[in-house]
C-alpha positions in Angstrom: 16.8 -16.5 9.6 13.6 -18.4 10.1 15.5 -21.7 9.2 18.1 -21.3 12.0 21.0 -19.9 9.2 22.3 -16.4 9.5 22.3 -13.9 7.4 23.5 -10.3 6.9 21.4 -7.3 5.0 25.1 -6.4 3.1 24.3 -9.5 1.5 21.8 -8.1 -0.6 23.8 -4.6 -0.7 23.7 -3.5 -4.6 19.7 -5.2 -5.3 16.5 -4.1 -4.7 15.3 -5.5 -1.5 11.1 -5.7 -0.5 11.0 -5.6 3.8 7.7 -6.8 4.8 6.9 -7.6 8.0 4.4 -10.2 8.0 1.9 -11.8 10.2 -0.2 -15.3 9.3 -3.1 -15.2 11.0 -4.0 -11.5 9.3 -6.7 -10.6 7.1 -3.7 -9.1 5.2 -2.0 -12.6 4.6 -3.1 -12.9 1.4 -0.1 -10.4 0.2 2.2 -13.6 0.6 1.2 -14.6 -2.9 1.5 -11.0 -4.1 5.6 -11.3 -2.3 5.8 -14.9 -3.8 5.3 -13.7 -7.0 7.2 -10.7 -7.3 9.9 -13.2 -5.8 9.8 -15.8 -8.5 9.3 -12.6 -11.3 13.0 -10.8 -10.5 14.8 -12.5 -8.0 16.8 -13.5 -11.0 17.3 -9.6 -11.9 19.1 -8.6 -8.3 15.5 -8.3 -6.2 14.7 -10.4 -3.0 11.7 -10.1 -0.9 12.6 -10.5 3.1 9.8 -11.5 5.4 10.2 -9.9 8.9 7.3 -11.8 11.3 6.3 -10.1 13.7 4.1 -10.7 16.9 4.1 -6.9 17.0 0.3 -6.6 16.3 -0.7 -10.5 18.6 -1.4 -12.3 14.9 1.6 -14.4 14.4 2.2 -17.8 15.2 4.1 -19.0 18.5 7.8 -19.7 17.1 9.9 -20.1 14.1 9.3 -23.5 12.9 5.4 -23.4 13.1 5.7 -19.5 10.7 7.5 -21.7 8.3 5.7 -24.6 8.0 2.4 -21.9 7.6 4.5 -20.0 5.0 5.7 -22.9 2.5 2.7 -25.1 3.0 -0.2 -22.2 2.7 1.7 -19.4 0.0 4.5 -21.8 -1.1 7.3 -19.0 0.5 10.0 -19.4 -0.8 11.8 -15.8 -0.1 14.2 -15.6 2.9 12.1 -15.3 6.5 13.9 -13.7 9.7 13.2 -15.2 12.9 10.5 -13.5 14.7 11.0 -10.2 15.5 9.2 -6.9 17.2 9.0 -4.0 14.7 7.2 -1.7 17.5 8.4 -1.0 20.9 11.2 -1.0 23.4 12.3 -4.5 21.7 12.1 -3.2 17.8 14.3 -5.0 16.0 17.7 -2.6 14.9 16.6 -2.9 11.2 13.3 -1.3 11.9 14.6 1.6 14.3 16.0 2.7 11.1 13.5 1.9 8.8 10.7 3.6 10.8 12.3 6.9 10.2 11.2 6.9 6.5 8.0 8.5 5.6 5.3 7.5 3.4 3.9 8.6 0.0 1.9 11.1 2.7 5.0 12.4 4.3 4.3 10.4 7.3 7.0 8.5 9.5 7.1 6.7 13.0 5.8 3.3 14.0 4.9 0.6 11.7 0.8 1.0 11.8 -0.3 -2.8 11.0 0.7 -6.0 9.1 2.6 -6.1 5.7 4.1 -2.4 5.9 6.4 -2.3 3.0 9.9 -1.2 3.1 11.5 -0.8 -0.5 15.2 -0.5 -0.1 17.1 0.9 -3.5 20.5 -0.1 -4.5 20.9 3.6 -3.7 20.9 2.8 -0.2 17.0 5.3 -0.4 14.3 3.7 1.2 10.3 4.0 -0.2 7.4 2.9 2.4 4.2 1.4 1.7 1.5 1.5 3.9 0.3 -2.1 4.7 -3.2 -1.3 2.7 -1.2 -0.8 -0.5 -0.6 -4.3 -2.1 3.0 -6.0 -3.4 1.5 -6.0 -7.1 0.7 -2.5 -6.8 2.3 -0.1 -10.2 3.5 2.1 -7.4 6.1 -0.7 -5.9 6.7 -2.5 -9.2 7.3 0.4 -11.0 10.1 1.3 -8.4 11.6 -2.2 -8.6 11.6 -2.8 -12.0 13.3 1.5 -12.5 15.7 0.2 -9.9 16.9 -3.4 -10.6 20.7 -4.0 -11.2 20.2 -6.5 -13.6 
């Protein structure tokens, strides 16, 4: 994690969990509020957002400690962060090799096309994608979370 702990997905096995991976120095870093607040509104209810930065797209900061400081200070983060990871390429981090193989609302899958592309993972174990354009507050993921919350 992004403060040096370590963590497993299979902890959050049974919620609703909200992949983004994230960048701050995008024109798309607004959506950390968005994530914030959908944090704050069910984490309570079996939900978590998880923050994936990535330097996939050159608009991340150098290291770890500088993302966090960006992330609490600036959006007031308080979700869990990974460490930095690639979610394109030879590197890809193992999560995303298997999260790239879902396909959108458009029936598309493959590489993760820009900053904050949304990966909804159901109790279920099903996966929804959201194309980086589509917001965190949007009725089309918070209608899926709040169908699919355990709690």
């Amino acid at each position: 994690m992004l403060d040096g702990s370590k963590r497993s997905l299979s902890e959050f096995q049974g919620n609703v969990v909200l992949v983004v991976n994230v960048a701050s120095r995008c024109g798309l870093s607004p959506q950390y509020a968005q994530l914030e607040e959908l944090q704050r509104k069910y984490a309570d209810r079996g939900f978590t957002v998880l923050g994936v930065p990535s330097g996939s797209f050159k608009q991340e900061l150098k290291d770890d400690e500088s993302i966090g400081e960006y992330c609490s200070t600036t959006w007031g983060v308080s979700f869990p962060m990974t460490t930095k990871s690639d979610v394109n390429g030879r590197n890809r981090h193992p999560l995303y090799k298997e999260l790239v193989k879902t396909k959108d609302a458009m029936g598309l899958a493959g590489p993760v096309m820009w900053n904050f592309e949304k990966f909804l993972i159901l109790p279920s174990g099903e996966v929804k994608r959201f194309r980086p354009q589509v917001k965190p507050d949007d009725e089309s993921i918070v209608s899926v979370i709040e169908a699919n919350l355990p709690k």
